[in-house]
N, C-alpha and C positions, 0 to 999 in steps of 0.2 A: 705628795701632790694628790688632790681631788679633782677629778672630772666629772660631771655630771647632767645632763639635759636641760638646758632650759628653753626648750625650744616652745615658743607661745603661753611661757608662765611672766607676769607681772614683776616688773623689776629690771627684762632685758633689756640690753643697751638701746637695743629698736628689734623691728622685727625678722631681720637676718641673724640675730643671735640666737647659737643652737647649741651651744656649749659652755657652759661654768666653770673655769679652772680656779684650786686656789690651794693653797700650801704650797706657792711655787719658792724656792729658796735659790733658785739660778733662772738666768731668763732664757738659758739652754733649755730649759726646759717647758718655756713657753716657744723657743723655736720648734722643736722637735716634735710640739702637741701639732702646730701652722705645718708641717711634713709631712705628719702621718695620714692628714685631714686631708690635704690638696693628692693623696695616694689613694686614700676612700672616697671621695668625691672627686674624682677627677675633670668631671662636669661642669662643678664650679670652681670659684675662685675662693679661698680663705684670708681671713682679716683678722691678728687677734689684740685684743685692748691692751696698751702699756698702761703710764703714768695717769693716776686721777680719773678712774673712768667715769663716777659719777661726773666732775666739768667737764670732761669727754663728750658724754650723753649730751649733755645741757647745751653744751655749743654746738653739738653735731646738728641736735632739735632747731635749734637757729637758722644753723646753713641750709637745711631742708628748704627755707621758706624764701628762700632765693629767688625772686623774680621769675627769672632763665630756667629754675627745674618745674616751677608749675607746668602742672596739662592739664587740657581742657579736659572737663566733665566728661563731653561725650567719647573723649578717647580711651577710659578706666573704667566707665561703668556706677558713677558717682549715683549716691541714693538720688532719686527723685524728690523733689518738692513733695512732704507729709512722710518721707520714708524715713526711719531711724540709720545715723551716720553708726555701725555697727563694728564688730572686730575686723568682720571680713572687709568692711569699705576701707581698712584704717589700713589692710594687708594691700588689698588692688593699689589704694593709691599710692604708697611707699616702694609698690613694686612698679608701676608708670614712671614716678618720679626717678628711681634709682636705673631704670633703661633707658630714659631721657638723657640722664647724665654721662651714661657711657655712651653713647651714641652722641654727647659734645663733646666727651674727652677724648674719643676714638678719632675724632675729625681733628683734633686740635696736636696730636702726635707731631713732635718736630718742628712744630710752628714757633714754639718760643725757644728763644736765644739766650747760652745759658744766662749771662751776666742779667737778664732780663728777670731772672725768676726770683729773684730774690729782692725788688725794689724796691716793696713795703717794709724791710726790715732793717733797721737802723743800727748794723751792727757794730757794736764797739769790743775793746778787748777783753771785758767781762764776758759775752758771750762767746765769742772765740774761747776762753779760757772754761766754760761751764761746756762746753763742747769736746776740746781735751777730755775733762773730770770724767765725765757719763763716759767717754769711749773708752777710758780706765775702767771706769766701776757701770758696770752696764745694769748691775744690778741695783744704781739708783732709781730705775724706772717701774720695781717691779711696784705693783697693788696688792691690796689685800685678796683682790680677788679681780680675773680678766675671762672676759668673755670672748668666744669663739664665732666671727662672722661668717657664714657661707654663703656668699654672693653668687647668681645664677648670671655671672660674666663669662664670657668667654678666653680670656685673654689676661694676664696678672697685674698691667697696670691699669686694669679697668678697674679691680679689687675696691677701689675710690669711691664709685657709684653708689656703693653699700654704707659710705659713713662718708661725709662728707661734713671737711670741717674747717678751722681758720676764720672763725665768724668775726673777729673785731678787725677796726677798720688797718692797725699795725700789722697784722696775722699775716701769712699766706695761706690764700684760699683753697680749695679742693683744684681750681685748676692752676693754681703753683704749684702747687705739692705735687700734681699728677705731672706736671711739666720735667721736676725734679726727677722724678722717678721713672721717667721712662729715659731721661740720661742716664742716669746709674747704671739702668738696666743697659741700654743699647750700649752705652760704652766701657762700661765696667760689670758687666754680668751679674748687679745687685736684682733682687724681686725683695718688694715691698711686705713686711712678714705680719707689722703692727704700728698700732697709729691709738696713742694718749692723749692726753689733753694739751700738752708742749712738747711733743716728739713725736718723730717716727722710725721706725724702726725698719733696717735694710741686712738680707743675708744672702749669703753667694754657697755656692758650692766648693770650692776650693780658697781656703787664706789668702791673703793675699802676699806677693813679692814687694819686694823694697823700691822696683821700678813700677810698680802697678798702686802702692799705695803713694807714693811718690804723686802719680796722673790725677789719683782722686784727689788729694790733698787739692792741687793743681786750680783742679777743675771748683772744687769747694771754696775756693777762694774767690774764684770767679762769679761764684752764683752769689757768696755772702756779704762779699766785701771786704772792709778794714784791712789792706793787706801787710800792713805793718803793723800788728798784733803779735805777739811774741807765741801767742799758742799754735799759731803755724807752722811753726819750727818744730814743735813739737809733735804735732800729729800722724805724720807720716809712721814714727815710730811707736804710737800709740795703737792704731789700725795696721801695722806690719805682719802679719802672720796670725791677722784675724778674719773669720769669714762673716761679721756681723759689723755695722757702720748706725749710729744712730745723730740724730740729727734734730733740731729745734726748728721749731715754723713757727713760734707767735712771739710777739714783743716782750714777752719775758720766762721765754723758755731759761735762762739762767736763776730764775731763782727755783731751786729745786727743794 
């Protein structure tokens, strides 16, 4: 495995990317990199890229332009009328935008219900079944190469604010996903590790038990649907004695 700096070279995922990883051959080892980084930085929040990061980029670019995270001019420091829009406009305004959003996701904590979070997503038993597969082989998600977000959040399911994403209108959006994730977290001790372009990626501190993967299971049913899919059955045992849970948010996270 390579790591290396990218912090303000051409190419980054956006501008919280400060890290290049790649020769990764286990995604243990893209957890481990998201460990060491939230131990160095304790300050901030870490985010690091799964599946497809270039569509990752490309749709995150999208969601940016979301009505709700613009701010006004006068609250970032927007060039003036004749000033050149420069690197550093490009940094204030992605750093306004990205405090915007944690400060609606911060508000929005608990508000949604979980059966509620999942409504855009029409799941049938191909995704339930491509949801099994990945929580076997985790390492369908790795990329050729994932980048290291450090987000200047406070708090780990804020970690969002820094890439926000779920741009089509099937997707769930950065506040499903965030909604998702702070269940995990409050009820099952998950924090958010990485987020691809059809996944996201959830790890705990300690495996899980047969009664505690049992809840998740549970509760994943709840938020996704189909509940007579046969990969239901299965998953409990798949996420049994593991501390990592990964999970699909857009309309064809199944085809992998």
């Amino acid at each position: 495995m390579e790591i290396s700096d990218i912090e303000g070279q051409p190419g980054a995922f956006n501008g919280f990317a400060t890290v290049r990883v790649s020769g990764v051959e286990d995604i243990g080892q893209l957890v481990a990199t998201v460990r060491e980084a939230r131990t160095a930085v304790p300050e901030y929040r870490v985010l690091i890229t799964l599946d497809d990061i270039d569509q990752a980029a490309y749709t995150s670019m999208h969601a940016w332009e979301a009505d709700e995270l613009e701010v006004p001019d006068d609250e970032w420091g927007a060039p003036s009328d004749g000033e050149e829009w420069d690197d550093a406009a490009d940094a204030r305004h992605e750093l306004a935008q990205a405090m915007r959003l944690a400060r609606l996701l911060a508000e929005q904590r608990g508000t949604t219900p979980l059966e509620g979070i999942a409504e855009r997503l029409s799941t049938n038993e191909a995704d339930v079944a491509a949801l099994v597969r990945v929580n076997s082989e985790p390492n369908l998600l790795l990329d050729r190469v994932s980048h290291l977000l450090t987000v200047p959040v406070d708090a780990d399911d804020l970690v969002l604010a820094g890439a926000p994403n779920g741009y089509f209108s099937g997707d769930l959006d950065v506040f499903a996903n965030h909604a998702l994730a702070w269940h995990l977290q409050q009820r099952h001790g998950y924090r958010l590790f990485g987020e691809g372009a059809s996944w996201l990626g959830f790890e705990r501190d300690q495996p899980l038990g047969a009664e505690e993967a049992a809840a998740v299971v549970a509760d994943l049913v709840s938020a996704y649907g189909a509940p007579d899919a046969p990969g239901w059955d299965e998953m409990p045992k798949v996420i049994e004695g593991k501390d990592l849970l990964l999970l699909g948010y857009t309309e064809d996270y199944a085809d992998l």
